[in-house]
matplotlib code that plots the C-alpha trace (Angstrom):
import matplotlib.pyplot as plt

x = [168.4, 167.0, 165.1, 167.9, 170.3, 167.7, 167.1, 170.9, 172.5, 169.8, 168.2, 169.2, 165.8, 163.8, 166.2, 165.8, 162.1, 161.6, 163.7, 161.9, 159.1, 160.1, 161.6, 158.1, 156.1, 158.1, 157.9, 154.2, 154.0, 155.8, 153.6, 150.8, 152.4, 153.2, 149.9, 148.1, 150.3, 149.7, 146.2, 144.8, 146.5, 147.6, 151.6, 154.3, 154.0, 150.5, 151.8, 155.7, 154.7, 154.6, 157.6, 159.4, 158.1, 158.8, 162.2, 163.5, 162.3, 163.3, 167.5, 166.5, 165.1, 167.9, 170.6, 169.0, 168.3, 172.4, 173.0, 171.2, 173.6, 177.0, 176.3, 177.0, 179.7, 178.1, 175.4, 178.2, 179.4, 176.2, 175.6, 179.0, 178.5, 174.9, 176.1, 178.8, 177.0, 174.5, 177.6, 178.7, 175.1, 174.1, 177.7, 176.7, 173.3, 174.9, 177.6, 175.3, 174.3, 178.5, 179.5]
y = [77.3, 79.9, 82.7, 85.7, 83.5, 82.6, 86.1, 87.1, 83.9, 82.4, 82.4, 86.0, 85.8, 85.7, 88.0, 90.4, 90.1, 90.8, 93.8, 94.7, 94.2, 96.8, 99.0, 99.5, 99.2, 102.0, 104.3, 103.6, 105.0, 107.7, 108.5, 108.2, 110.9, 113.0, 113.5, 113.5, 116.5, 118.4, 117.5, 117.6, 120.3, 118.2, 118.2, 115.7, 115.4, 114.3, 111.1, 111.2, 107.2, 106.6, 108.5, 106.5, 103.1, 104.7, 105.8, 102.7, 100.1, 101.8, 101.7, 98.3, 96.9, 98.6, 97.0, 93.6, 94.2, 95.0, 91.8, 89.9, 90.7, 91.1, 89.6, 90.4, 92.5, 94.8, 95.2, 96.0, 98.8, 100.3, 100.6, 102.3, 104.5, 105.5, 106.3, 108.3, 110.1, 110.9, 111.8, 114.2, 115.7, 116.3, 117.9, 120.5, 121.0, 122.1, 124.0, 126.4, 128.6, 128.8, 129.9]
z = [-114.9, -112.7, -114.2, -113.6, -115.1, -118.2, -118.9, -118.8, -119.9, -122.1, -125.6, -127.2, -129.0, -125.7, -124.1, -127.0, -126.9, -122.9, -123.5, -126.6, -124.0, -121.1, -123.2, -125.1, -121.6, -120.3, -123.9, -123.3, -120.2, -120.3, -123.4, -121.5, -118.8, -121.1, -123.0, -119.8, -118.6, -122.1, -122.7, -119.4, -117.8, -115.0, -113.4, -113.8, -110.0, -110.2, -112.1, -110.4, -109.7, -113.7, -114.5, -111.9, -113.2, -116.9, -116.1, -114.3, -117.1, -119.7, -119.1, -118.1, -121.3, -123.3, -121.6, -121.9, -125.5, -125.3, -123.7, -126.1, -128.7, -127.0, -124.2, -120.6, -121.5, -123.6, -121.1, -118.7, -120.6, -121.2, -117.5, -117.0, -120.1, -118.6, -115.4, -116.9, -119.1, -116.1, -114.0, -116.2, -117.1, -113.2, -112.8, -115.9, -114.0, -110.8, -112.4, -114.3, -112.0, -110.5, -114.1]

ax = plt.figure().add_subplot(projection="3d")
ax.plot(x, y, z, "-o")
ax.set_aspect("equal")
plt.show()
């Protein structure tokens, strides 16, 4: 089996455990982003690389973590409730100032 199909159609303990995996990775870095930015007095532009990787893993891992117990399915409807959810919070951004 090739490896996409492993990680999505395979074991649910390893698919739980590489999602356990990114989803920690990216919580790690953007810990580290964070505490740089308040300790060190630096900008979250300094480290916008990081909070890219941090950002883009994270989702990631949960929605493998998602699939590992319902399957492909339940990843599928995280994704659509994400971008939903994101939908509706850029469209309350932009409408703030119109109000």
């Amino acid at each position: 089996m090739p490896v996409l199909d492993q990680l999505l159609l395979g074991d649910p303990s390893g698919r739980m455990g590489y999602g356990l995996g990114l989803f920690m990775l990216a919580s790690a870095v953007l810990v580290w982003v964070e505490w740089r930015v308040r300790r060190r007095g630096e900008t979250y532009l300094d480290h916008r690389e990081a909070l890219a990787l941090g950002a883009a893993f994270a989702p990631v891992g949960v929605a493998v973590m998602i699939s590992a117990l319902w399957g492909l399915l339940g990843a599928a409807v995280f994704v659509v409730v994400a971008m939903v959810a994101c939908g509706i919070g850029a469209v309350v951004m932009l409408m703030r100032g119109v109000i």
